[in-house]
C-alpha positions in Angstrom: 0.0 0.0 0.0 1.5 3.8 -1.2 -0.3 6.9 0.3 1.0 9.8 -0.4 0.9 12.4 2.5 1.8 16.4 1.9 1.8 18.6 5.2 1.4 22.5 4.0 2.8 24.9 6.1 3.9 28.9 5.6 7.6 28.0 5.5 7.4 24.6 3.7 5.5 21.8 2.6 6.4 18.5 3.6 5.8 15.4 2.1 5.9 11.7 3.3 5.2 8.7 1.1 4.6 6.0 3.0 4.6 2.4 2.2 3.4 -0.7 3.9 6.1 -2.8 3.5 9.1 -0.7 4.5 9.8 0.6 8.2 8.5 4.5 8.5 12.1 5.6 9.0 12.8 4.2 5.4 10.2 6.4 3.6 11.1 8.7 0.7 10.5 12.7 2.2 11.1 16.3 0.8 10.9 19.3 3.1 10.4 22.0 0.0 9.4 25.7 -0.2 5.4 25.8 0.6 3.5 27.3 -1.9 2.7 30.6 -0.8 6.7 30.9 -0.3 6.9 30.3 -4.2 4.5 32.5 -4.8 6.2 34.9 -3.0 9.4 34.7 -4.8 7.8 34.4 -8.1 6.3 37.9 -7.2 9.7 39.7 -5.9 11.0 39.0 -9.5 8.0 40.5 -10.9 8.1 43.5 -8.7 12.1 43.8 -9.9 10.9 43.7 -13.9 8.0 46.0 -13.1 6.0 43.4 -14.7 2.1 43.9 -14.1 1.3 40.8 -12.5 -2.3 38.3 -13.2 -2.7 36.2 -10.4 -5.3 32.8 -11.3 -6.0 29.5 -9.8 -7.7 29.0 -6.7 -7.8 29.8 -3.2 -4.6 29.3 -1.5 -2.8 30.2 1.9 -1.6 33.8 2.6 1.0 35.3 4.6 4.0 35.5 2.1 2.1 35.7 -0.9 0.1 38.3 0.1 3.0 40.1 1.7 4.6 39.9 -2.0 1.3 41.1 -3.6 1.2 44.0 -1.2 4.8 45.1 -2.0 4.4 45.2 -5.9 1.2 47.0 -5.5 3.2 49.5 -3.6 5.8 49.7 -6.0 3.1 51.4 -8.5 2.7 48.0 -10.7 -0.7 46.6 -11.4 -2.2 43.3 -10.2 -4.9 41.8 -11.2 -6.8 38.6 -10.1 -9.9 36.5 -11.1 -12.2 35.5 -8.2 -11.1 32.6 -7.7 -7.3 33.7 -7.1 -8.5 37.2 -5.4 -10.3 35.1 -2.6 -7.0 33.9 -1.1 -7.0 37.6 0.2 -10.0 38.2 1.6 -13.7 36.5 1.2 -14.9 39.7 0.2 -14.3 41.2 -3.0 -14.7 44.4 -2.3 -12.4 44.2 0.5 -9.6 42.8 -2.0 -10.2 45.0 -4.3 -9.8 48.2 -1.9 -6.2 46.5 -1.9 -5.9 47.7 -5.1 -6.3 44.6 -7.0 -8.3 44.9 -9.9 -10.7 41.9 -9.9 -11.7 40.9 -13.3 -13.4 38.0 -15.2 -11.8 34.8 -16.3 -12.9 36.1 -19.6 -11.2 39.5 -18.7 -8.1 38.2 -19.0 -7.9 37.6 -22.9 -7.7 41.4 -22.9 -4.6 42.3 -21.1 -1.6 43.4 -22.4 0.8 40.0 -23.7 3.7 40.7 -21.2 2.0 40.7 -18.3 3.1 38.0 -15.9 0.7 35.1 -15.1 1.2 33.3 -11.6 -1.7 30.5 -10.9 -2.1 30.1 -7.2 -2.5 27.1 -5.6 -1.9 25.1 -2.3 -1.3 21.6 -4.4 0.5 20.5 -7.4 0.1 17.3 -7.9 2.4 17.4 -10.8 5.4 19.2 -9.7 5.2 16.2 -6.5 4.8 13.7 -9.1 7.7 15.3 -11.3 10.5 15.4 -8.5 9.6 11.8 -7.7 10.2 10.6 -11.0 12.8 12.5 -11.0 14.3 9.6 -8.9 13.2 6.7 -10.3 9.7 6.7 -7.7 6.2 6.7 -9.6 3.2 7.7 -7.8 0.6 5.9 -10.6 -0.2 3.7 -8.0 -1.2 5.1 -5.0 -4.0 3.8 -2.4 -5.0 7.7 -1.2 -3.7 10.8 -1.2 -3.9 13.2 2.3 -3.1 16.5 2.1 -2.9 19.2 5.4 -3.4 22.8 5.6 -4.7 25.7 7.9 -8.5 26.8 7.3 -10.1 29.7 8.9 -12.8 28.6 7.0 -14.9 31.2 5.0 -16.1 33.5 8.1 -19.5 35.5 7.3 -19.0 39.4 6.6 -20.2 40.3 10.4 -17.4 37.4 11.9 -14.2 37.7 13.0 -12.2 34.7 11.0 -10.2 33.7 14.0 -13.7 33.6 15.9 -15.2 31.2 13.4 -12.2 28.9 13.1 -12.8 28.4 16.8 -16.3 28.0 16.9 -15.9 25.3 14.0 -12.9 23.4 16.6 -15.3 23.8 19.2 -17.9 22.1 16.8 -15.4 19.3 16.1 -14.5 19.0 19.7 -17.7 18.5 21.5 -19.1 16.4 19.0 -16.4 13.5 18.6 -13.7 14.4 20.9 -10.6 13.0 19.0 -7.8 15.0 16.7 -9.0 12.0 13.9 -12.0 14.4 13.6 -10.1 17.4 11.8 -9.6 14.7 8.9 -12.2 14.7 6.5 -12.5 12.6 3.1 -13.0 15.0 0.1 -16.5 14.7 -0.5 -17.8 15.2 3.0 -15.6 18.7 3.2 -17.7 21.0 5.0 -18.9 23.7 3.2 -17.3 26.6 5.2 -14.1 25.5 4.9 -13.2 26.9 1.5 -8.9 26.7 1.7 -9.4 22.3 2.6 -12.3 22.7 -0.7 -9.8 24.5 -3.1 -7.5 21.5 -2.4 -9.7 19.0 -3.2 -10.5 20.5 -6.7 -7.1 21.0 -7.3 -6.9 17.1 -6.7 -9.9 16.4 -8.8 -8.0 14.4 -11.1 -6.4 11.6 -8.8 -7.7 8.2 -9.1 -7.4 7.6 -5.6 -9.5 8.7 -2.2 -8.3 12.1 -0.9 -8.6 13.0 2.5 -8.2 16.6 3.7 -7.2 17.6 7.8 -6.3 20.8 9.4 -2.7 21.3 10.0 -2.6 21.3 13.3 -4.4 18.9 14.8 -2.6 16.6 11.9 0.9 18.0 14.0 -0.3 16.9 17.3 -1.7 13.3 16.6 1.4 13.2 14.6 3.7 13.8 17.4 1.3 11.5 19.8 3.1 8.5 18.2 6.5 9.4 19.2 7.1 6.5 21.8 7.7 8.5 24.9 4.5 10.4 24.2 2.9 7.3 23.8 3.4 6.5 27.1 2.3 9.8 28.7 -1.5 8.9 30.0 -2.1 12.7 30.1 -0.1 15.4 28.1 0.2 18.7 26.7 1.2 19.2 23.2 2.4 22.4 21.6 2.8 22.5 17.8 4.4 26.1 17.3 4.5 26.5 13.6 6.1 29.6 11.6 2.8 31.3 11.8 0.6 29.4 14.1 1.2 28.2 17.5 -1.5 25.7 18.6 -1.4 23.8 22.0 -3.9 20.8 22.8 -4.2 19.3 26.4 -5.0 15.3 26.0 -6.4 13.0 28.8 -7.7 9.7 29.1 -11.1 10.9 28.0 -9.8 12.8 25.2 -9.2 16.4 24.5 -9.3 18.2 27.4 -8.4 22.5 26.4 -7.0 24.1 22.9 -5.5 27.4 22.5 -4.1 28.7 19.3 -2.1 32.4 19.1 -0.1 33.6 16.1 3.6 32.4 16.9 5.2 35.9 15.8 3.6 37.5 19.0 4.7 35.0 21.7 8.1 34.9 23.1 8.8 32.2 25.5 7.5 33.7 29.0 4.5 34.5 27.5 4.1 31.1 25.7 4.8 29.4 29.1 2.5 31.2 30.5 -0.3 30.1 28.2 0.6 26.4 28.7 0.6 27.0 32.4 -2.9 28.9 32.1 -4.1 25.2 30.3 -2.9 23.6 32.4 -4.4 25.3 34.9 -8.0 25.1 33.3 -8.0 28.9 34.0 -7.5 30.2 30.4 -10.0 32.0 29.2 -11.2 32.4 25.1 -11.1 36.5 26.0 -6.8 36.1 27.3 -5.8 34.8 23.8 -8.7 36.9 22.0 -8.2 39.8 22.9 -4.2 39.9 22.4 -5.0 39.2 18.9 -4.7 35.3 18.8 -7.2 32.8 17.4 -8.7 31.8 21.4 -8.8 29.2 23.8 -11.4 26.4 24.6 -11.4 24.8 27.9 -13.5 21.3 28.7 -11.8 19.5 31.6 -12.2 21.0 35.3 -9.8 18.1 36.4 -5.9 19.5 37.5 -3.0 18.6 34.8 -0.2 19.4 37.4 2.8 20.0 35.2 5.4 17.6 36.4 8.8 19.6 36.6 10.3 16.3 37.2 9.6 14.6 34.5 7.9 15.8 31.6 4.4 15.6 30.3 4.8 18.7 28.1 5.6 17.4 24.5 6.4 20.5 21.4 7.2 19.8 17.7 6.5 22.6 14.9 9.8 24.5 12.9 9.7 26.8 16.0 10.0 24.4 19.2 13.1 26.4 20.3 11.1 28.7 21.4 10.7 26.8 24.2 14.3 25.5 24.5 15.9 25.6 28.0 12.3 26.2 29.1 11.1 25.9 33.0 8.6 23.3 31.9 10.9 20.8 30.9 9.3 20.2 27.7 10.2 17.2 25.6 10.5 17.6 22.0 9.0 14.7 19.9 10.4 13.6 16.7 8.2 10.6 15.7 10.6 8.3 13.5 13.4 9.9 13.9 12.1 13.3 12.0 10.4 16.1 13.7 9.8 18.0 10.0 6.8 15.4 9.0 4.9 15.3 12.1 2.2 16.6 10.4 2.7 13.5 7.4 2.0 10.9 10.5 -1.0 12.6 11.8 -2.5 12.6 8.3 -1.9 8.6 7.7 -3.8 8.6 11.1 -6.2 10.3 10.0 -6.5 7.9 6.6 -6.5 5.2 9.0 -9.9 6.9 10.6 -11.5 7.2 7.6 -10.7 4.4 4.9 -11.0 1.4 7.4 -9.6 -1.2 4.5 -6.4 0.2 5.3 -6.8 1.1 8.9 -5.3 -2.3 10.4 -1.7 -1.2 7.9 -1.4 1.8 8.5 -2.0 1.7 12.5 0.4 -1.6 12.9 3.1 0.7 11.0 2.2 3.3 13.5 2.7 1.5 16.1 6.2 0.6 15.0 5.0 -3.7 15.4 4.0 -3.8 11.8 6.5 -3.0 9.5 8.3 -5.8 8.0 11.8 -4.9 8.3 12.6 -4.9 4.5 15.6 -3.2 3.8 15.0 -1.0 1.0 17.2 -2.3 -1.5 15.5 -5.4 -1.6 11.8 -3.2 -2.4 13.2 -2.1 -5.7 10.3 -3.5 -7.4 7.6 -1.4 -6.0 9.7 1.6 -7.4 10.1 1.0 -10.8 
């Protein structure tokens, strides 16, 4: 069995193909540019030719992209984008177009001058994966699924904060199942408000293979739950803190106990600590994280998580753990199979496992480090060519 698994970040997108046959640790990976970095780059050499720029495609992630659509717009050089590409800025219109972006039909675009420079967004490319893999003798004709992460606000209504609605809609996913598997969705059951997870799934259309789309961070989380010292932690408190997004979930016996989420650029490490120690403390409120222009914070559990100094039961991962290096809190930093980069890849094949049960019993043995078979990878060569 081959799934592919692709973990889309602000700094990079990481991919995982995983295979039943082979121990995790022997997977083929890349770590690569995300695609709003690309974006972003493709736009600086734009802005440097003083090339108008048309942006198309779909709805993708923000941050650098729209940092680099914000500095050629303020260089004096036009930009232009069809709906589709202009909502990865804002889900209204009007709003993106008070940017200064000219939004303009798909059939708009046949009139603009010939040298202007075209840049289709989009959070996957399929064929660029598929490319670089080949590129080494690996096809990926033959996968089983396909499972793709990345972060969703979700398409907020005019009168609602976005940060404010992606919490209502954890809260939703929360107190109606109660795991991290829940984030994971198969492509056709996508709900409707979460447009970013939608866009990737129609830039997928033409796979052959079940897709399953998951939030990125809650795909970090149960990724870093199967490092084997977390494992064995009854209770514990994991921090993904990403490039842009820090998230933090508090796990007990019964399940998830407390959430918060801030923006990782406004935390240094006292004040992260003292978020985790808040949690901890079942005495952080939505308004504390809120209000100092984070995402929020959802407590369920009255029951005390003392935070053993001792030991550890306070477990980061994320491309910006050292924020918490040499921390009072002792925190242990996971690196499931030996690589803290594709976290995110293990929580998705979880979350395949949740929702394709034909290859739940695989993927969950391989998980568990009992059901790989050991195969070096030389003698596998078959399955590549």
């Amino acid at each position: 069995m081959k799934i592919l698994t692709v973990d889309i970040g602000t700094g990079t997108q990481d991919i995982y193909l995983y295979d039943s046959r082979q121990d995790l640790e022997n997977g083929f990976k890349l770590v690569l540019p995300s695609p709003t970095m690309i974006i972003y780059r493709r736009l600086q050499q734009a802005t440097a030719r003083r090339q108008p720029v048309l942006l198309t495609g779909r709805l993708m992630g923000g941050g650098p992209s729209a940092w680099g659509t914000e500095a050629h717009l303020q260089a004096g050089i036009p930009v232009f984008a069809t709906p589709s590409a202009a909502l990865s800025f804002n889900d209204d219109l009007m709003l993106v177009q008070q940017m200064g972006i000219q939004v303009i039909s798909e059939d708009e675009t046949a009139s603009l001058p010939s040298e202007i420079c075209t840049i289709e967004l989009g959070d996957f490319n399929f064929p660029a994966i598929q490319r670089t893999f080949q590129e080494f003798g690996v096809h990926l004709d033959d996968l089983n699924a396909v499972a793709i992460a990345v972060f969703d606000h979700g398409a907020a209504p005019l009168d609602v904060s976005d940060r404010q609605f992606r919490f209502d809609y954890l809260d939703q996913q929360i107190r109606q199942y109660n795991r991290l598997g829940a984030f994971a969705h198969l492509a056709a059951e996508i709900p409707p408000s979460l447009t970013r997870l939608q866009a990737v799934a129609d830039s997928a259309a033409s796979l052959s293979c079940p897709l399953i789309v998951m939030d990125t961070a809650p795909a970090a989380i149960l990724g870093a739950t199967f490092d084997p010292q977390v494992q064995n932690l009854p209770r514990k408190m994991i921090a993904n803190i990403g490039n842009f997004h820090t998230l933090a979930f508090r796990l007990g016996l019964e399940g998830i106990e407390g959430v918060f989420e801030h923006h990782t650029g406004l935390l240094n490490q006292t004040s992260l600590e003292s978020l985790l120690i808040s949690l901890a403390n079942g005495n952080l409120s939505h308004a504390d994280v809120f209000n100092n222009h984070g995402h929020g914070a959802l407590v369920y559990s009255n029951q005390p998580f003392p935070l053993d100094r001792s030991d550890f039961n306070v477990v980061v991962t994320g491309p910006r753990r050292n924020l918490l290096a040499g921390s009072t809190l002792r925190p242990y930093f996971s690196a499931p199979f030996g690589d803290m980069m594709i976290t995110g890849c293990f929580g998705l094949l979880a979350g395949v496992a949740e929702l394709l049960p034909e290859y739940r019993a695989e993927i969950l043995n391989s998980l568990s480090g009992k059901g790989s078979t050991g195969t070096p990878p030389w003698e596998l060569i078959e399955a590549f060519s």
